[in-house]
LUMFI-479768 format. One line per 8 residues: number of its first residue (from 1); their letters; for each residue x, y, z of N, C-alpha, C. Coordinates in nm, 3 decimals, m for minus. Layout:
<sites>
NUM> A> X/Y/Z/X/Y/Z/X/Y/Z | ...
</sites>
This chain:
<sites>
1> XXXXXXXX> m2.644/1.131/m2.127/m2.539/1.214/m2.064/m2.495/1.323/m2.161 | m2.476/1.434/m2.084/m2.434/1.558/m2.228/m2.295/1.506/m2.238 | m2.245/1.588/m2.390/m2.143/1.495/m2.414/m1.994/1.564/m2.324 | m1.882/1.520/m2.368/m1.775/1.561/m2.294/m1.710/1.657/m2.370 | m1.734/1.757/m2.456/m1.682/1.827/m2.466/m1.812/1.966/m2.399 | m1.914/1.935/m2.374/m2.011/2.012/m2.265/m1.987/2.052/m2.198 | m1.932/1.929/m2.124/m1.886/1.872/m1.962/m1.771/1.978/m1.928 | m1.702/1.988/m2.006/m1.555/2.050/m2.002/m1.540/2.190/m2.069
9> XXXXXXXX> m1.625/2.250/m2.113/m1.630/2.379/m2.091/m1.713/2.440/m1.984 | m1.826/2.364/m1.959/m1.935/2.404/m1.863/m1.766/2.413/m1.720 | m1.700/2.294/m1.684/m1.603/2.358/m1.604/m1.565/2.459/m1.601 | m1.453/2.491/m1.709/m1.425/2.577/m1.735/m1.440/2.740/m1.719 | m1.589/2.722/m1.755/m1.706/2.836/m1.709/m1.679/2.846/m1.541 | m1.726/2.747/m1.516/m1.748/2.742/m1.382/m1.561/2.851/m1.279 | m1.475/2.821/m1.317/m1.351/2.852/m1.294/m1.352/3.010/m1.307 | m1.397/3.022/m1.392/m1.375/3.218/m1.455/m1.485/3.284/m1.388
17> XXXXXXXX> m1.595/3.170/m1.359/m1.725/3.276/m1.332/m1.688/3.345/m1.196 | m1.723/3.482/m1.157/m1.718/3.540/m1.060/m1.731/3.457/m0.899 | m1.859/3.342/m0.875/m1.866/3.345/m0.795/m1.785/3.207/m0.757 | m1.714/3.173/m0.612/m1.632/3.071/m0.519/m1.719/2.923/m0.666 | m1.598/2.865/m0.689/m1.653/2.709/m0.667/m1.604/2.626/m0.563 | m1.694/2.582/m0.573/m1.666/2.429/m0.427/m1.729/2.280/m0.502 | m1.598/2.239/m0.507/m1.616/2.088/m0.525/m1.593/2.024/m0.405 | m1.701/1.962/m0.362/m1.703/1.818/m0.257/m1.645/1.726/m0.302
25> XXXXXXXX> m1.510/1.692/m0.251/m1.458/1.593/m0.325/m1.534/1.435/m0.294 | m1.551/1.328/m0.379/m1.634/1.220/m0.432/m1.506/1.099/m0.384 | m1.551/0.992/m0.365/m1.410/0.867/m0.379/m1.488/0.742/m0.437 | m1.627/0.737/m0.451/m1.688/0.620/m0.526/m1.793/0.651/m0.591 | m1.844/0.559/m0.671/m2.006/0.628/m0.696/m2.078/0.651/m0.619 | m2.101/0.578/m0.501/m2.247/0.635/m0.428/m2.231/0.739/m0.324 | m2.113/0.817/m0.308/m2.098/0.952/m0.326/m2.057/0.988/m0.382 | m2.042/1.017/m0.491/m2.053/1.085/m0.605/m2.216/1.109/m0.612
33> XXXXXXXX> m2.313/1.003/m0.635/m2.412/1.024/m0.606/m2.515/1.113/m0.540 | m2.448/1.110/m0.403/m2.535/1.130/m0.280/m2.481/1.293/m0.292 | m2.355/1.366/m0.352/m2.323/1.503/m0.361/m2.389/1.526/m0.499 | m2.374/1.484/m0.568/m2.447/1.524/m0.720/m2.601/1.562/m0.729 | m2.675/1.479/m0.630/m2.803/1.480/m0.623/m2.809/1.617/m0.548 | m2.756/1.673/m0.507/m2.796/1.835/m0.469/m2.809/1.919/m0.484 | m2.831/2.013/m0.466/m2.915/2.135/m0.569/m2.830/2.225/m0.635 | m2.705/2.228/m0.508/m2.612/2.328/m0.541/m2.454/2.299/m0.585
41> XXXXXXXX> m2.449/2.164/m0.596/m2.374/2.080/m0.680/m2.363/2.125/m0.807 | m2.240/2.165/m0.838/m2.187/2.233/m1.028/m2.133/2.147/m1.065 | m2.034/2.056/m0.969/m1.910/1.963/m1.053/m1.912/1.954/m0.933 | m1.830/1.775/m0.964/m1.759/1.673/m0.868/m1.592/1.695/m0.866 | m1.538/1.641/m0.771/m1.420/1.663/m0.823/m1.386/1.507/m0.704 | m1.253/1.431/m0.748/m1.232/1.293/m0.675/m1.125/1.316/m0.590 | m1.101/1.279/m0.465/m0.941/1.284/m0.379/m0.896/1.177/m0.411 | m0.786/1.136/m0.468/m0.657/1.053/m0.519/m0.641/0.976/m0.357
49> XXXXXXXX> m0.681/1.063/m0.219/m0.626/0.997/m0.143/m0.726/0.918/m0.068 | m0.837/0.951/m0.091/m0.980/0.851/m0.067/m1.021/0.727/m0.156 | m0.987/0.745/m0.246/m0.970/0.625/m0.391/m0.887/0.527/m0.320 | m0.766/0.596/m0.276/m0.656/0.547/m0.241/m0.705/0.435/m0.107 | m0.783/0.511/m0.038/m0.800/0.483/0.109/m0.898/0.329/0.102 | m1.011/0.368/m0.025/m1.122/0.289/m0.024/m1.095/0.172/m0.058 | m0.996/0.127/m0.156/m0.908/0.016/m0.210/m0.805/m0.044/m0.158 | m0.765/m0.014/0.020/m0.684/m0.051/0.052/m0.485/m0.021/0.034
57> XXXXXXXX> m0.511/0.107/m0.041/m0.384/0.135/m0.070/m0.359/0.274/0.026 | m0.209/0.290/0.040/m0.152/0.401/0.114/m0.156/0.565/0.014 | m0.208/0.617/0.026/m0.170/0.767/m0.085/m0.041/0.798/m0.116 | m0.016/0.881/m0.261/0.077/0.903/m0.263/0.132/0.825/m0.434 | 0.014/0.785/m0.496/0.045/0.713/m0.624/0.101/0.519/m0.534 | 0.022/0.518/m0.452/0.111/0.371/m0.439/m0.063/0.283/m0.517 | m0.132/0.358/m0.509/m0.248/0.271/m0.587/m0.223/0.282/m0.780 | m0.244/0.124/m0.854/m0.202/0.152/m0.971/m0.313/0.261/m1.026
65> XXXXXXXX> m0.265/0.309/m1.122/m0.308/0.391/m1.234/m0.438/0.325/m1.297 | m0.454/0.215/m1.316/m0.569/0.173/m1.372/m0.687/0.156/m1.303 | m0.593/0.113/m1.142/m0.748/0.153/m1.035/m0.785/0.235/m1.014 | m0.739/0.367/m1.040/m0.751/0.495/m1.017/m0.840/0.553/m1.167 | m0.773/0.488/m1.203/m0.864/0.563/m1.320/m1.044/0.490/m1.354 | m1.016/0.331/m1.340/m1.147/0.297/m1.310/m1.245/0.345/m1.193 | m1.202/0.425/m1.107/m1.311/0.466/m1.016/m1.361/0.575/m1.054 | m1.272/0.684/m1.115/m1.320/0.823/m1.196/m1.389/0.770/m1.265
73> XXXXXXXX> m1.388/0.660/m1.370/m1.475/0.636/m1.465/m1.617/0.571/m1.416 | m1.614/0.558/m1.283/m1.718/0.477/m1.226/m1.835/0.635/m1.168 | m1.740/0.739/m1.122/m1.764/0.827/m1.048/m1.860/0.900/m1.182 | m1.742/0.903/m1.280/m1.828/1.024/m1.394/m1.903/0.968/m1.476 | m1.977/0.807/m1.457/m2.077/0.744/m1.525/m2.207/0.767/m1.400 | m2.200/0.796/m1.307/m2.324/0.847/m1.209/m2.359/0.983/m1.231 | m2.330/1.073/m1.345/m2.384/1.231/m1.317/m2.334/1.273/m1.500 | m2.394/1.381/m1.497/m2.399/1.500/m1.599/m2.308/1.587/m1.563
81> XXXXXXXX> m2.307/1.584/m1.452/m2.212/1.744/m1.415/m2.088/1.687/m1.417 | m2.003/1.812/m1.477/m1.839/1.771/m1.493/m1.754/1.703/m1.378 | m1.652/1.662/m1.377/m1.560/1.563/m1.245/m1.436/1.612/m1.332 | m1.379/1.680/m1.197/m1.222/1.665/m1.211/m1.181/1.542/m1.146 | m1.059/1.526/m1.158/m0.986/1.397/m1.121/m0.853/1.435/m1.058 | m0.887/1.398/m0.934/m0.710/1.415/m0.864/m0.603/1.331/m0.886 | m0.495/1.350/m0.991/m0.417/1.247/m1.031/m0.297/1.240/m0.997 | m0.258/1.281/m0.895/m0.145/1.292/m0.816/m0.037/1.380/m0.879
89> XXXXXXXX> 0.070/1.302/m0.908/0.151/1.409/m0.993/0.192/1.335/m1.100 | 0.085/1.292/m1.152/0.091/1.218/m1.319/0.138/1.093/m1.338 | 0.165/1.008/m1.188/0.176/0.887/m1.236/0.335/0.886/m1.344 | 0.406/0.959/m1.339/0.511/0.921/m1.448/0.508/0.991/m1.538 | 0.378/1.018/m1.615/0.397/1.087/m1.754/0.263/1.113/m1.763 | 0.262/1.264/m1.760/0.141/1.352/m1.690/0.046/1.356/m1.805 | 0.148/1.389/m1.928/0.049/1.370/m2.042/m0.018/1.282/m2.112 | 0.010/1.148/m2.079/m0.005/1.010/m2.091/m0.114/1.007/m1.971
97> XXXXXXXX> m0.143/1.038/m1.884/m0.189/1.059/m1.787/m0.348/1.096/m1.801 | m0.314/1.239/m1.853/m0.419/1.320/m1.835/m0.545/1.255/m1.979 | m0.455/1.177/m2.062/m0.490/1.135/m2.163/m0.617/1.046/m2.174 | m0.555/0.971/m2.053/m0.641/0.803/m1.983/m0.729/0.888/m1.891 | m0.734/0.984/m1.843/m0.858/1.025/m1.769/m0.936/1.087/m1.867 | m0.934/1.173/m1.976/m1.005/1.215/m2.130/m1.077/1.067/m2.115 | m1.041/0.978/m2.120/m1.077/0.817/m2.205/m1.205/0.826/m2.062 | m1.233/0.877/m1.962/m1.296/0.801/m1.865/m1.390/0.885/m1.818
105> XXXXXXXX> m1.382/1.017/m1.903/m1.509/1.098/m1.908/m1.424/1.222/m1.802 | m1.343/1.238/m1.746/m1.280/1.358/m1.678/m1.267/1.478/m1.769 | m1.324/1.590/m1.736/m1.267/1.722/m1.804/m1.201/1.792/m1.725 | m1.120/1.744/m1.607/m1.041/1.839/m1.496/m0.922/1.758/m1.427 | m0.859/1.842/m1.360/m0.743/1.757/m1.301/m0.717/1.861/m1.260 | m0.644/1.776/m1.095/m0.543/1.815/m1.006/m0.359/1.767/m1.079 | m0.288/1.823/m1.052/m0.158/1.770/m1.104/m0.027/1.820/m0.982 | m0.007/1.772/m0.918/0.096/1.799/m0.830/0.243/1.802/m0.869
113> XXXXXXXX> 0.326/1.943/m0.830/0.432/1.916/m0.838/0.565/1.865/m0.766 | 0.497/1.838/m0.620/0.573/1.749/m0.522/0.687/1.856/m0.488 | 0.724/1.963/m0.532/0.815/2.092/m0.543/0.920/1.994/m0.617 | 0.943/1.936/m0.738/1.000/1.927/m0.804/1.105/2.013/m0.843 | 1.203/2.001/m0.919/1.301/2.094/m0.970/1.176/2.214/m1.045 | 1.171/2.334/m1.063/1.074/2.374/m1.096/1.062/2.366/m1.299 | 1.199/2.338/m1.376/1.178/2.323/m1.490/1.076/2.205/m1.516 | 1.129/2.077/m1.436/1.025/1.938/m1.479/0.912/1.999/m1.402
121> XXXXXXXX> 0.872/2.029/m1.328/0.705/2.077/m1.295/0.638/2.145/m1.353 | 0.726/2.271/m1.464/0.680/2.337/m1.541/0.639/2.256/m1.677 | 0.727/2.183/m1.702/0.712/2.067/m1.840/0.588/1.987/m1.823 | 0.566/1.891/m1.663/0.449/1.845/m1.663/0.378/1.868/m1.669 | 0.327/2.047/m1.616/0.229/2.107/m1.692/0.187/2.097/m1.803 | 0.304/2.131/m1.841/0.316/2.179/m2.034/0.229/2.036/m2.126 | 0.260/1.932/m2.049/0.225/1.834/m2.096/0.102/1.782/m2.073 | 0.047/1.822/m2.001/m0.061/1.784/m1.950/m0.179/1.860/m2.028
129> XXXXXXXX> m0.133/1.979/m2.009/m0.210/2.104/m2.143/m0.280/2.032/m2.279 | m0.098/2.035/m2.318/m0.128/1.990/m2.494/m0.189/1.813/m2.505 | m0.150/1.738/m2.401/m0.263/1.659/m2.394/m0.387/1.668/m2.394 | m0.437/1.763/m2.332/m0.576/1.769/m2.306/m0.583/1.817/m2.461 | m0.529/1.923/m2.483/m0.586/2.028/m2.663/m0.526/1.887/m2.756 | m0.484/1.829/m2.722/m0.483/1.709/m2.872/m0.581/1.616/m2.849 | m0.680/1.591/m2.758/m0.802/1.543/m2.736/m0.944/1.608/m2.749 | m0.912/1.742/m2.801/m0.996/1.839/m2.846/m1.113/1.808/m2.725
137> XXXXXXXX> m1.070/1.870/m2.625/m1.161/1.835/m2.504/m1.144/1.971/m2.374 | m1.209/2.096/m2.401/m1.218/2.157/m2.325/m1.152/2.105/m2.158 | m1.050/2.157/m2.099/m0.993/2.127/m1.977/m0.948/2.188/m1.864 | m1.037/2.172/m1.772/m0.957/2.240/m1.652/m0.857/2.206/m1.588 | m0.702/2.275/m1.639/m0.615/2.212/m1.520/m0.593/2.248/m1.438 | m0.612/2.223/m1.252/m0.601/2.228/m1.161/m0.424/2.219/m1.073 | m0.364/2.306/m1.147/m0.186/2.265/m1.128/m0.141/2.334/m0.981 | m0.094/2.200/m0.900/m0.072/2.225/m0.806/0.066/2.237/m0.752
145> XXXXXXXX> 0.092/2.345/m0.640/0.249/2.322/m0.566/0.213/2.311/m0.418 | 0.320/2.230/m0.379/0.348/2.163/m0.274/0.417/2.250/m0.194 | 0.445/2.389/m0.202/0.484/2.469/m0.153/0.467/2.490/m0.002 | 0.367/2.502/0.068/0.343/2.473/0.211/0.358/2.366/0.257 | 0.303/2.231/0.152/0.331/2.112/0.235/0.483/2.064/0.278 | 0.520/2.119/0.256/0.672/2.069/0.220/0.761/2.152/0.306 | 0.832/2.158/0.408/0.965/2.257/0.480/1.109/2.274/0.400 | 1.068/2.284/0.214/1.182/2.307/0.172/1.221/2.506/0.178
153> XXXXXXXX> 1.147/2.572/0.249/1.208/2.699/0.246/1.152/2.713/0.370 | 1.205/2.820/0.406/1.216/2.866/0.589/1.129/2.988/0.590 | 1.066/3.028/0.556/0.988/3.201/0.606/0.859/3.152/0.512 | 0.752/3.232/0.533/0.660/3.247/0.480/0.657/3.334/0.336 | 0.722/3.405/0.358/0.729/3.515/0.266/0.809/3.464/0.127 | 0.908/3.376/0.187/0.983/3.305/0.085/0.880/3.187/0.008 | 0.836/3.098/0.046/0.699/3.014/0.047/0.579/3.081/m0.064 | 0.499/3.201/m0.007/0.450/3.274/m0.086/0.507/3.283/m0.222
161> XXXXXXXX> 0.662/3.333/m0.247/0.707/3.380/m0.388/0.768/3.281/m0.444 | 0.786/3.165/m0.396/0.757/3.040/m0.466/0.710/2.976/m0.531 | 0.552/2.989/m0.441/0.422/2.937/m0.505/0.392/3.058/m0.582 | 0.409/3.124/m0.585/0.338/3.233/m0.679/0.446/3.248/m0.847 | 0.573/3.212/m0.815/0.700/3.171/m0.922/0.637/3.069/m0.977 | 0.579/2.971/m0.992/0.557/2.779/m0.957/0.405/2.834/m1.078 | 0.383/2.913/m0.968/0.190/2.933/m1.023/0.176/3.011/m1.189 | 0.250/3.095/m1.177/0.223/3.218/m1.252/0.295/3.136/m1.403
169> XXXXXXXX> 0.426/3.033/m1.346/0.452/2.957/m1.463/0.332/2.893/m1.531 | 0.273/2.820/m1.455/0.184/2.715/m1.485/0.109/2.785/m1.510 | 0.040/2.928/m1.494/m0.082/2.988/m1.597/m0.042/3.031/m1.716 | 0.099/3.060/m1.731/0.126/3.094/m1.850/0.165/2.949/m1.971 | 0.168/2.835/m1.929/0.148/2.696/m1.947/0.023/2.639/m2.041 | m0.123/2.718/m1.956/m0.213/2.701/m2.025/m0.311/2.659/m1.891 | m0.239/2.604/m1.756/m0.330/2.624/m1.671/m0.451/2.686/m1.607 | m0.518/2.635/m1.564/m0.687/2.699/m1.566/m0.650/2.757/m1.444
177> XXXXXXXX> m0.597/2.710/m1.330/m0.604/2.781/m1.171/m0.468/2.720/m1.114 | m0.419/2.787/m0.993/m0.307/2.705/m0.956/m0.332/2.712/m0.772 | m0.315/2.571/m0.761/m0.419/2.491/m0.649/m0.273/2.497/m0.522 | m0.272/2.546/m0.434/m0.219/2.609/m0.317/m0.238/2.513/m0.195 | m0.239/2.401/m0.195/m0.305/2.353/m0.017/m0.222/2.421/0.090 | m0.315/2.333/0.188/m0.210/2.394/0.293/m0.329/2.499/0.432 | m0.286/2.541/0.549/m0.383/2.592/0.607/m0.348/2.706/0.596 | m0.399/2.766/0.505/m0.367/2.963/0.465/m0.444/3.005/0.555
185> XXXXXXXX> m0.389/3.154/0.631/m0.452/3.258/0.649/m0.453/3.380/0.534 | m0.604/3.425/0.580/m0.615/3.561/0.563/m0.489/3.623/0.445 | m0.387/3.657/0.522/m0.251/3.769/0.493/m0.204/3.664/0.351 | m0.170/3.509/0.385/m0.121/3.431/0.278/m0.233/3.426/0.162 | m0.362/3.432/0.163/m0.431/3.441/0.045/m0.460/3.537/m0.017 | m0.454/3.651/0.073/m0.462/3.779/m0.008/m0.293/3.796/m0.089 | m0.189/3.749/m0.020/m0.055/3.746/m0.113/m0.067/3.705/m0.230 | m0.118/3.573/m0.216/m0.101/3.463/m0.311/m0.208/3.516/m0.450
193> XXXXXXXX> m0.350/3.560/m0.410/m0.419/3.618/m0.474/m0.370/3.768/m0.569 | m0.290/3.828/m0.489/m0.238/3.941/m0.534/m0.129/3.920/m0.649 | m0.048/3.779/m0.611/0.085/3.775/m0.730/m0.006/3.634/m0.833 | m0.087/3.585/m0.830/m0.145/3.495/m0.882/m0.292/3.604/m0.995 | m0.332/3.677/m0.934/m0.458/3.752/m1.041/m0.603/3.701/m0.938 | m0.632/3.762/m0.971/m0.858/3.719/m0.909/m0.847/3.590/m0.960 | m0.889/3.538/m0.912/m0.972/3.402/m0.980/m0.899/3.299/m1.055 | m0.732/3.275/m0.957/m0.715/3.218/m1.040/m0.627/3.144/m0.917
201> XXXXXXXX> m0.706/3.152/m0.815/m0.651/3.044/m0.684/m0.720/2.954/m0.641 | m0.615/2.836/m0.638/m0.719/2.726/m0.595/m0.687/2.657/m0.418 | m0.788/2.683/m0.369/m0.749/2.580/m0.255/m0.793/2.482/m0.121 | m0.764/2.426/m0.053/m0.842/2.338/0.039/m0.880/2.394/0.177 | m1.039/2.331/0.151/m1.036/2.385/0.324/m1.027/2.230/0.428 | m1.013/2.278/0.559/m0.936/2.168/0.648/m1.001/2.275/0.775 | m1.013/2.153/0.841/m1.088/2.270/0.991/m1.020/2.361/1.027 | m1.077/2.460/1.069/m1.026/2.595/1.086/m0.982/2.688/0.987
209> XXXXXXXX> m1.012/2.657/0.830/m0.983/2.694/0.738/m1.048/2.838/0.737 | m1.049/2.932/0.665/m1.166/3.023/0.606/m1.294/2.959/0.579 | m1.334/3.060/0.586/m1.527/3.036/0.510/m1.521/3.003/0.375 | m1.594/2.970/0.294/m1.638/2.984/0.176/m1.661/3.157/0.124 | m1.724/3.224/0.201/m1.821/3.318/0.203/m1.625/3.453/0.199 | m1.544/3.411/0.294/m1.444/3.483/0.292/m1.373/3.474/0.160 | m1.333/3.321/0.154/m1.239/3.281/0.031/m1.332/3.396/m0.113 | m1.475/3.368/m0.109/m1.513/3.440/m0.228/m1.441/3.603/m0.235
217> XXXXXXXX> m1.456/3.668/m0.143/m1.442/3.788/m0.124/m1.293/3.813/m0.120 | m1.195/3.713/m0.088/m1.068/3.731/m0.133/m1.029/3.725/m0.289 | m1.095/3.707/m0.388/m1.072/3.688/m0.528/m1.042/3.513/m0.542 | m1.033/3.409/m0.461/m0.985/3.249/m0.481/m1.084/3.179/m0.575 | m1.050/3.153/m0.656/m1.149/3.105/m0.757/m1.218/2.926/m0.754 | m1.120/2.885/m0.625/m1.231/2.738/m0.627/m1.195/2.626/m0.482 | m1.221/2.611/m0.447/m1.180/2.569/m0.272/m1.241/2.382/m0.248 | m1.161/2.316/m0.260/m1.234/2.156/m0.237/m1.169/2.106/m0.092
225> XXXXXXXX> m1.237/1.990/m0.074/m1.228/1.956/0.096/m1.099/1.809/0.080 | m1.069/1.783/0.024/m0.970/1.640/m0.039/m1.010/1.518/0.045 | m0.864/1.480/0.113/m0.982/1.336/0.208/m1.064/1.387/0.307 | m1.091/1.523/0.341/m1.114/1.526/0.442/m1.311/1.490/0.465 | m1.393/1.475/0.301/m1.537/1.481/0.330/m1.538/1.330/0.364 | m1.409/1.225/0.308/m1.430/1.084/0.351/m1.420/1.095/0.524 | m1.300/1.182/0.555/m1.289/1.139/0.719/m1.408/1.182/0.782 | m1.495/1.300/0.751/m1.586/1.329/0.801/m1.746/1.205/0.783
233> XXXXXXXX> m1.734/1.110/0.652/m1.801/0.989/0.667/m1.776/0.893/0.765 | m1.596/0.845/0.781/m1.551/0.746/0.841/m1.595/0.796/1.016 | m1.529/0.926/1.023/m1.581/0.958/1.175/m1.757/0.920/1.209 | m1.858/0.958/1.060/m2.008/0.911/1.148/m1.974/0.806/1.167 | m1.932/0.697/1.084/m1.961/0.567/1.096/m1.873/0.506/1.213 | m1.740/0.550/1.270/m1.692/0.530/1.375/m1.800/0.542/1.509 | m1.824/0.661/1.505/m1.921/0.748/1.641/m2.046/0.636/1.646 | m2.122/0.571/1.494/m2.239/0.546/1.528/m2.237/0.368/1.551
241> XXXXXXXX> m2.057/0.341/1.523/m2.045/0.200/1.566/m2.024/0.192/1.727 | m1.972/0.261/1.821/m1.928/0.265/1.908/m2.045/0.294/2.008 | m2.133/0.412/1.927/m2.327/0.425/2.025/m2.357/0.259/2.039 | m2.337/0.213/1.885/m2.427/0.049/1.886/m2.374/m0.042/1.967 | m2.233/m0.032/2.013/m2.148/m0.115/2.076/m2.176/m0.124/2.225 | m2.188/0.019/2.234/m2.275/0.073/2.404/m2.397/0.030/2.410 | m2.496/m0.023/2.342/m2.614/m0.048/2.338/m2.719/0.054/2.285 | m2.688/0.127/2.181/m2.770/0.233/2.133/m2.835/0.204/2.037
249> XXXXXXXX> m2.853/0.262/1.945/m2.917/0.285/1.867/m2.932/0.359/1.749 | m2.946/0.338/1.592/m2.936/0.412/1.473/m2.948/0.570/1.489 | m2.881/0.634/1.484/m2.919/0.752/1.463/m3.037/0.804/1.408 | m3.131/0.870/1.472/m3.259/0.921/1.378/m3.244/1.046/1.299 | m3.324/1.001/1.208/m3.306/1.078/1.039/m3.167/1.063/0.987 | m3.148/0.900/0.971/m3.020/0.847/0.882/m3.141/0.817/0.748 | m3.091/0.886/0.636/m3.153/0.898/0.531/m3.057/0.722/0.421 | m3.199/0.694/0.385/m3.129/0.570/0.281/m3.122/0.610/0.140
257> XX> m2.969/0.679/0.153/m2.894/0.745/0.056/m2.835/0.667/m0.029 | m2.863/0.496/0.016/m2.801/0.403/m0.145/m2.851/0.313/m0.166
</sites>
């Protein structure tokens, strides 16, 4: 395996370089696997809420920290290519945090600020940073606001200069990108892009989202799918239990991917 300080600039790279990244987000090894093995696979990245899902726990940090972190470590022992790690919003102590994912082969992270008071969201950043640089371990942080998810402000426009207040902290923090969910249009990513810089937006697509092919051409520097590549597994396997139930039959060209 190349080593982890490779791993974690090759990210890094990946973040600044001109063209869209897309991480498929992963929730076990044998996808992690089954996305890694592809051609156009750069980096993995894990949903916190598929980990969550696969183990029987509700999202939201209600799964412990150590199960969470043993599956990243399970995820980034199947591949070479770098894995961020979605770690909710640090478990408590972000830098303590980000520390135990260093230990498990992660050179990336999601970090949520739940719209926190914005000083402690700015600190967990802060902390999460100089964690990573006291592990002398090249790091992408992926610092996120909850800004759309959340109905703590009323207009869009207000929302926008929020997240872009929230964001612009956290790049000046030491943050690599600042990760936006939420179902943006068009008008909101070119905002967000405009008070944020080129290449330095991160965010999810969800049906009906933008293209890939658009997001590039808006300046967004990296776009992942969160639970949604598990629901899109759970739905085959729903659809192809319910054919068998009717009296059908395996789907043809189901590839034996494990």
């Amino acid at each position: 395996m190349t080593s982890i300080q490779d791993r974690g600039t090759e990210l890094r790279r990946l973040h600044d370089a001109p063209e869209l990244l897309q991480v498929i987000n992963v929730w076990d090894a044998i996808s992690a696997r089954t996305v890694a093995d592809l051609p156009d696979t750069r980096a993995l990245a894990t949903a916190s809420h598929s980990i969550a899902a696969t183990l029987g726990y509700e999202d939201g940090e209600n799964i412990p920290l150590d199960l969470m972190l043993d599956m990243i470590g399970r995820i980034v022992a199947t591949t070479d290519l770098p894995v961020s790690a979605d770690l909710e919003s640090g478990y408590g102590d972000a830098g303590e945090t980000i520390r135990r994912a260093i230990g498990v082969g992660a050179v990336g992270a999601n970090l949520e600020d739940r719209m926190r008071p914005f000083e402690e969201a700015v600190g967990a950043v802060r902390a999460a940073v100089r964690a990573a640089e006291s592990e002398g371990v090249p790091f992408a942080l992926n610092a996120r606001t909850d800004v759309y998810l959340r109905d703590s402000l009323p207009t869009d426009e207000e929302k926008a200069e929020e997240a872009i207040r929230r964001g612009r902290a956290f790049l000046d923090e030491g943050a690599t990108c600042v990760f936006v969910p939420g179902k943006l249009d068009e008008h909101t990513v070119e905002r967000l892009v405009g008070g944020l810089g080129a290449r330095r937006l991160s965010v999810i697509a969800v049906p009906g989202s933008l293209t890939p092919a658009r997001l590039q051409e808006l300046g967004v520097a990296r776009v992942s799918y969160g639970p949604w590549t598990q629901r899109v597994a759970l739905t085959a396997l729903r659809e192809t239990a319910l054919e068998l139930y009717a009296g059908g039959a395996l789907p043809l060209g189901t590839q034996p991917l494990n």
